[in-house]
N, C-alpha and C positions, 0 to 999 in steps of 0.2 A: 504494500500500500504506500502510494505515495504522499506521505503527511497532509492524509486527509481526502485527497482529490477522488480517491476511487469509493467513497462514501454514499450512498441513494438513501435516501429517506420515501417512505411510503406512509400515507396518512389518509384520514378520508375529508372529503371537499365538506360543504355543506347540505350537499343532499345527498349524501351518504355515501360518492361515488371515491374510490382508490385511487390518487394520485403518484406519482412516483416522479419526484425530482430531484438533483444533485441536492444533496446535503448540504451543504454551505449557503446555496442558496437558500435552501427552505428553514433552515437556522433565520438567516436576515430578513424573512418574508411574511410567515407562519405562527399567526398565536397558537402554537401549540396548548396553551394553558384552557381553551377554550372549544377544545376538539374531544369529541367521543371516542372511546375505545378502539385502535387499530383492528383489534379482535378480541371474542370473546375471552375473558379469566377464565381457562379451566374449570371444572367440577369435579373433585377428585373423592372417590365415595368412600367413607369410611370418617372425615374429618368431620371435628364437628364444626368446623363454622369456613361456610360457605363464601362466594359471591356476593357484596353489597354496595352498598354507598354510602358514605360519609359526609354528612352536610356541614360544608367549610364555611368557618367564621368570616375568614378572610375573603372569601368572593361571594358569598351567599347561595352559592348553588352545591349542586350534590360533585363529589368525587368518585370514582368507581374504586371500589377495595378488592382484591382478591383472595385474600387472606387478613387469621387475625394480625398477624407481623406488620402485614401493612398497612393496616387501621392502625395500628402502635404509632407507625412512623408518621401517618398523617396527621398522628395529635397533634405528635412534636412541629413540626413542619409549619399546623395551621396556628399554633403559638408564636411562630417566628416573626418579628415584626420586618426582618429581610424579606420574607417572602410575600409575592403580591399574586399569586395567581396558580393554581392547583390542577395535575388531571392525571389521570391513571390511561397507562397502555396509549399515549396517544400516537406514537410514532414506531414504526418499525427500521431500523437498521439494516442497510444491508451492503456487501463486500466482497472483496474474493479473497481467498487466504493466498499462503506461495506458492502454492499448488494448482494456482487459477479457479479454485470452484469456491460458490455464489455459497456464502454463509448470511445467518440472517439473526437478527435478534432484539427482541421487542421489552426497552426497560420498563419495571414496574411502574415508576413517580415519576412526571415531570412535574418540576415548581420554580418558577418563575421570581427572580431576583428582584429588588429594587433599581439596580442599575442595570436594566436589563436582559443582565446575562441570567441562566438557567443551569438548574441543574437534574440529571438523569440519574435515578436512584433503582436499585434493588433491595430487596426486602427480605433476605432469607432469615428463616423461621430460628434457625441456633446457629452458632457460632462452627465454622465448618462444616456449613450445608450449601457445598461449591464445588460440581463435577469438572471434570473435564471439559466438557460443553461453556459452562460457565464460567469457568475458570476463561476461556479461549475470549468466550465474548468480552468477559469484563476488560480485559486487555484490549481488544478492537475498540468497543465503544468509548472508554478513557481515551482510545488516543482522537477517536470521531472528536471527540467532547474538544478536547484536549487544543484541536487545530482552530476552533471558532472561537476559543477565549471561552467555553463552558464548564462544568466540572463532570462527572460522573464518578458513585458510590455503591459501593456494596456495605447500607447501613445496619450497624451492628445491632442484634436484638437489643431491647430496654430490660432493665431489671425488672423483678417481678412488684417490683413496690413501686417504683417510678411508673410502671406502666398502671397499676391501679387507681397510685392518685391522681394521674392523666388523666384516666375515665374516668374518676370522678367527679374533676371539675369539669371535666366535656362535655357533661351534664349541665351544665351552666351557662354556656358557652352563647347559648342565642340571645340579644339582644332583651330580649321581656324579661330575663332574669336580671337584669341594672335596677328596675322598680320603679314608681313612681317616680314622676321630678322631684329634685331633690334630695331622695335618697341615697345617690351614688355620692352627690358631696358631701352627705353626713358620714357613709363609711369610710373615705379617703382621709376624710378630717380624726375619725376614731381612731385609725393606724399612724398618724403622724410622726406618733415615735411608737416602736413593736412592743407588743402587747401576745398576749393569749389570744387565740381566737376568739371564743368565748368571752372572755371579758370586752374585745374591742366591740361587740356585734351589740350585746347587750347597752354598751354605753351609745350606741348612736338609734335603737328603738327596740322593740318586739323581735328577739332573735328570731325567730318562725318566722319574720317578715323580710330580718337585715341578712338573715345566713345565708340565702341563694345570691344575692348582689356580692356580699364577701369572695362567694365561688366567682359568681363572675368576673369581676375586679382581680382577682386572681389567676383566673385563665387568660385572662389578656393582659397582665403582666401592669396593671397599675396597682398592685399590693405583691409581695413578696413573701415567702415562706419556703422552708425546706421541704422537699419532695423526695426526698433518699431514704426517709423513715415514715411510719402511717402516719395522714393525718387523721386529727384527734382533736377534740373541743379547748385541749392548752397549747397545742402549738402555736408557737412565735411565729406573728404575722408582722411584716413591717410595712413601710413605701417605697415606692416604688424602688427608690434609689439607695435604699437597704444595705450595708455591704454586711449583713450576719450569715446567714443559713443561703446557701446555695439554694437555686431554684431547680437543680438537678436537670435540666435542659440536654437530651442528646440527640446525638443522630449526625 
C-alpha cells in the first residue's frame, strides 16, 4: 500500500444506495457521523445481549451498538466533550494486501472530533480478543487513518465498576432529567466546594427531586466525582473543575 493511496471506502448515499470512492476523498467529503450502518451487526446466538441502539447525548439521535462492549465505549465517547458526532459501522474499508488481493474491513465506532478530525474504533469484548484477521486489519486501517490526519483504536474493555457507574448515570443523560428552571443552578451552586452526594442534593431541595439532575450534571461533566469505586449516597461530588477523585474517563 502506498501510504494510503490504494485505500476505497464504501458507505451508503442517502437513499440507501453503496457508494465506493477513494478514501481520502471520502474522509474530506463524507459526514460519516451521520450515515447508517454499512451493514448489518451480526446476531450471534447464544449471547445475551444483542443488536441495539444507543441514544446519544451528544447529537440526539440513536447510535447502532452491536454489542454490550460497544454500548460500554459509546458511554465513554458520548461523555467526551471532544467528541461532536457518533455512528456505528458507517464505513467499510477496503485494500489489497502484498499479495494483491482485495481485503476488506468495517470498524465498529466512528466519532467525530471537534476539530474535525475523527476517529475509527473497535470494541472487543476482553483484553486479547484479536485474531489474525484482526490483528491484519487493525494495522491497515491505522495506517488508512493514519494518512488523512485521523486516528484508529482497538478500545480496551472498561472495568466492571466504571462501566456500571457509566450506566448508571446514562440513565440520566437526556435533557428532562436537569429539572425545572432553576434547579440545575441550585445543584451546581450545592457542589461549589465537594460534598457527599447526599448531603449536596438534600441542601439544594427534595432529594427525590434534586438526585436525577445530580446524575445529570454528572454525566455531562458539570459536577465531578470518582467513578473507579461504586457510587453511593456519601460519595464526594465536587465542580466541575475538581482536581480530587478522578472521573475515571477511558477509552
Amino acid at each position: 500500500m502506498d501510504q494510503g493511496s490504494g485505500f476505497e471506502a464504501v458507505f451508503l448515499d442517502p437513499v440507501g444506495q453503496a457508494v465506493q470512492q477513494r478514501w481520502a476523498d471520502a474522509a474530506m467529503t463524507v459526514a460519516f457521523e451521520e450515515l447508517p450502518p454499512v451493514s448489518a451487526f451480526p446476531v450471534v446466538p447464544g449471547r445475551r445481549w444483542g443488536p441495539g441502539l444507543w441514544w446519544s447525548a451528544t447529537t440526539g439521535r440513536h447510535v447502532a451498538a452491536g454489542s454490550n462492549a460497544m454500548r460500554a465505549q459509546l458511554m465513554v465517547l458520548d461523555r467526551d466533550p471532544d467528541v461532536t458526532g457518533l455512528a456505528g459501522r458507517p464505513v467499510r474499508l477496503l485494500w489489497r494486501n502484498p499479495r494483491g488481493q482485495v481485503r476488506s474491513w468495517v470498524p465498529q465506532l466512528f466519532a467525530r472530533r471537534t476539530d474535525g478530525t475523527a476517529l475509527l474504533a473497535d470494541c472487543p469484548s476482553h483484553a486479547g480478543a484479536d485474531g489474525e484477521r484482526a490483528r491484519g486489519a487493525a494495522k491497515a486501517v491505522a495506517e488508512a487513518c493514519a494518512h488523512i490526519g485521523w486516528s484508529y483504536r482497538r478500545l480496551t474493555p472498561l472495568d466492571d465498576v466504571l462501566a456500571a457507574n457509566l450506566k448508571w448515570l446514562a440513565g440520566y443523560r437526556h435533557p428532562r432529567n436537569a429539572g425545572q428552571p432553576g434547579l440545575m443552578p441550585a445543584v451546581l451552586e450545592a457542589f461549589t466546594r465537594p460534598r457527599p452526594l447526599i448531603e449536596g442534593a438534600s441542601a439544594a431541595g427534595d432529594p427525590i427531586k434534586v438526585l436525577p439532575a445530580v446524575f445529570h450534571a454528572l454525566w455531562h461533566g458539570q459536577l465531578t466525582a470518582g467513578l473507579d469505586t461504586p457510587l453511593h449516597e456519601r460519595v464526594p461530588v465536587g465542580p466541575r473543575d475538581w482536581s480530587g477523585p478522578q472521573t475515571g474517563d477511558a477509552g
